[in-house]
N, C-alpha and C positions, 0 to 999 in steps of 0.2 A: 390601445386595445391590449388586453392583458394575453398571453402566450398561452397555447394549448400544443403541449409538446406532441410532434405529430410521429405515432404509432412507435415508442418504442421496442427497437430489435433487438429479440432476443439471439442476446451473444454465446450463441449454443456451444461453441468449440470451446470456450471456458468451463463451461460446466460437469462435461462428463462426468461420472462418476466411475469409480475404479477402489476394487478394494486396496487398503490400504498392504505394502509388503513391508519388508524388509531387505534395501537393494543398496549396494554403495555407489557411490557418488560419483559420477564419471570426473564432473567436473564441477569448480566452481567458476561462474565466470560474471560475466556484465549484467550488472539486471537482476542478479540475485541477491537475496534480503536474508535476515535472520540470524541467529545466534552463531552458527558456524561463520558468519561473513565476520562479526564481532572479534571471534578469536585471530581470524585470520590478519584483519585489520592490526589488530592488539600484538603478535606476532611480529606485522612487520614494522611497528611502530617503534616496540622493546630493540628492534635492530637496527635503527636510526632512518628508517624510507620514510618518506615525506605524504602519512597518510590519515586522514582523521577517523578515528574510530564510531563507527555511525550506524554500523550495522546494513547497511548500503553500498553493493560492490557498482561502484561509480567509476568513468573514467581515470581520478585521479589514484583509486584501487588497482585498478587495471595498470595504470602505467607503474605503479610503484611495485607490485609483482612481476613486471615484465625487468622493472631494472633490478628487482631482487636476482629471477631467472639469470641473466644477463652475468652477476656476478657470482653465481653457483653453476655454472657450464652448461646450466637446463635450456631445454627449445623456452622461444622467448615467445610468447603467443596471451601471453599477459592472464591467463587464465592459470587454476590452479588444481593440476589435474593429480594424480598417484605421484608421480616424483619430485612436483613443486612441492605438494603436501610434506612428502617424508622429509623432503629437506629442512620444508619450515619447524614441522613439530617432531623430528626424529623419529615418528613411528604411521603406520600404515592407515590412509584413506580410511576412516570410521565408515562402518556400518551404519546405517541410520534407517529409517522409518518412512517410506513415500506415504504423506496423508494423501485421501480421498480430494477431490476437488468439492466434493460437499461440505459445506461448515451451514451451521445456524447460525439464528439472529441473537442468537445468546451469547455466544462462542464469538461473535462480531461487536457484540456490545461489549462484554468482556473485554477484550483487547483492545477497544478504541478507549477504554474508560483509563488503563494503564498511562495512558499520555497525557492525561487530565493538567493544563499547566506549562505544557511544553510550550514555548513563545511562535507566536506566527511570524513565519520570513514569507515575502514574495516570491513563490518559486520553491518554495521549499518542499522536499518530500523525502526526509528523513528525521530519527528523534532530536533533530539539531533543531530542527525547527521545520513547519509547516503550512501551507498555503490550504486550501479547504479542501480542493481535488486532489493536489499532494497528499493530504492526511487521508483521505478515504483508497484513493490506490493502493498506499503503503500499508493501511490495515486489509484491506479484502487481499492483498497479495500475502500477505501472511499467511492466509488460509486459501492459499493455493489459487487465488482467485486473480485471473488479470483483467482490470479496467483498464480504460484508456486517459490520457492523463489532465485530459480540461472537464470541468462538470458540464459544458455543453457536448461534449461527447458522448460523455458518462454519461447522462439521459437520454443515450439511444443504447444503451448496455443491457437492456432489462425489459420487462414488459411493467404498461404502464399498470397503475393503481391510483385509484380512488382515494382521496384523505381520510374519508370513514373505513377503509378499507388496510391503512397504515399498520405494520408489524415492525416488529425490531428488526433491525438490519435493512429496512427499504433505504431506499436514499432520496432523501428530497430535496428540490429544486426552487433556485430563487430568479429574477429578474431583476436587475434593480435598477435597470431603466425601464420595468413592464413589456421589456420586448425581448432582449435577448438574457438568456441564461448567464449568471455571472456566482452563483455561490451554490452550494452543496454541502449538506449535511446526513448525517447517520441517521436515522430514525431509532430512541431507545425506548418509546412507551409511553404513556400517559400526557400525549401530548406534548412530549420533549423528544432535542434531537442533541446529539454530542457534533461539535463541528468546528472549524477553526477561525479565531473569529478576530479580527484584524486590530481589537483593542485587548481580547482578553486570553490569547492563543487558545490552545486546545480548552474546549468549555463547554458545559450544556444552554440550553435555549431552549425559549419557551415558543413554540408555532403560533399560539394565540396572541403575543405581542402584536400590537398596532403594525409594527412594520414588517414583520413575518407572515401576518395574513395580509398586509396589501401587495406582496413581493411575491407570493408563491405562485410556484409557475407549476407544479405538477411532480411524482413521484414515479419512480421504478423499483421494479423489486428485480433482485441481478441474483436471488437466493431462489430454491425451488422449494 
């Protein structure tokens, strides 16, 4: 009996919206993604810490900050707050831009397209490589957006949609035993979806394939 994902919840405390400011940065810490994480990585790496530059402030970020701290006399708290910062790059906590938690499906597609290529790892959810929920996390969290991290979760993130009803940015969903949820992809338009796909890594696909209309289990949309 093929899957009828039951009443996707809209995961409202993601969504707010909030004009965008101009605020500095309290801190960087676990969990956070992005070009600042890059530098910081790239930073501690030019100083010999044990850290892969990935864009992904991960455990092994975390600890290599905390031994960075450790031997700069800073509280060790593995986070990189005004005085890890100054240490690291000599000069003062940047100013930077809070975006809105609203992004488009344009803006989604956009971003997910950037990684076109990137090899799929089991597990993976950085540009080292990607698993499917991994890669759709890592993109909606770029635009401020946090899912949660298996695509059977992830299709309770949103409210449900219809296939005739598909815009860029929904996320749809696969079975691939016809019962439980096991793949996820972007939705970017005319019947394609960009998603991570376990012979071709980051890739587009086509919904009308034989095995993508017999696997589809149903969509959400997580954008307003």
């Amino acid at each position: 009996m093929r899957l009828t994902i039951p009443g996707c919840l809209l995961a409202a405390a993601a969504f707010f919206l909030s004009s965008a400011s101009i605020t500095q940065a309290a801190s960087f810490q676990l969990g956070d993604t992005g070009r600042e994480v890059v530098e910081i990585q790239q930073a501690l790496a030019s100083r010999g810490y044990d850290v892969v530059v990935d864009g992904d402030y991960g455990p092994a970020t975390k600890a290599a900050v905390a031994d960075f701290q450790k031997d700069n006399n800073l509280e060790v708290d593995g986070e990189v707050g005004s005085h890890s910062y100054q240490a690291l790059f000599h000069r003062a906590m940047p100013e930077h831009e809070r975006q809105s938690y609203f992004a488009d499906g344009n803006g989604i597609i956009d971003l997910a397209q950037q990684f076109l290529g990137v090899p799929y790892v089991w597990g993976g959810s950085s540009p080292n490589g990607f698993d499917c929920s991994g890669f759709v996390q890592y993109v909606y969290a770029q635009k401020g957006i946090q899912l949660p991290r298996t695509a059977d979760i992830q299709a309770t993130a949103g409210r449900p949609v219809s296939k005739a009803e598909l815009q860029p940015g929904d996320l749809v969903f696969f079975a691939g035993d016809y019962v439980n949820i096991s793949h996820v992809g972007i939705y970017v338009g005319n019947g394609q979806m960009i998603h991570a796909s376990s012979s071709h890594g980051i890739a587009y696909d086509n919904l009308s394939r034989d095995y993508r209309v017999a696997h589809y289990a149903g969509a959400c949309r997580v954008l307003n």
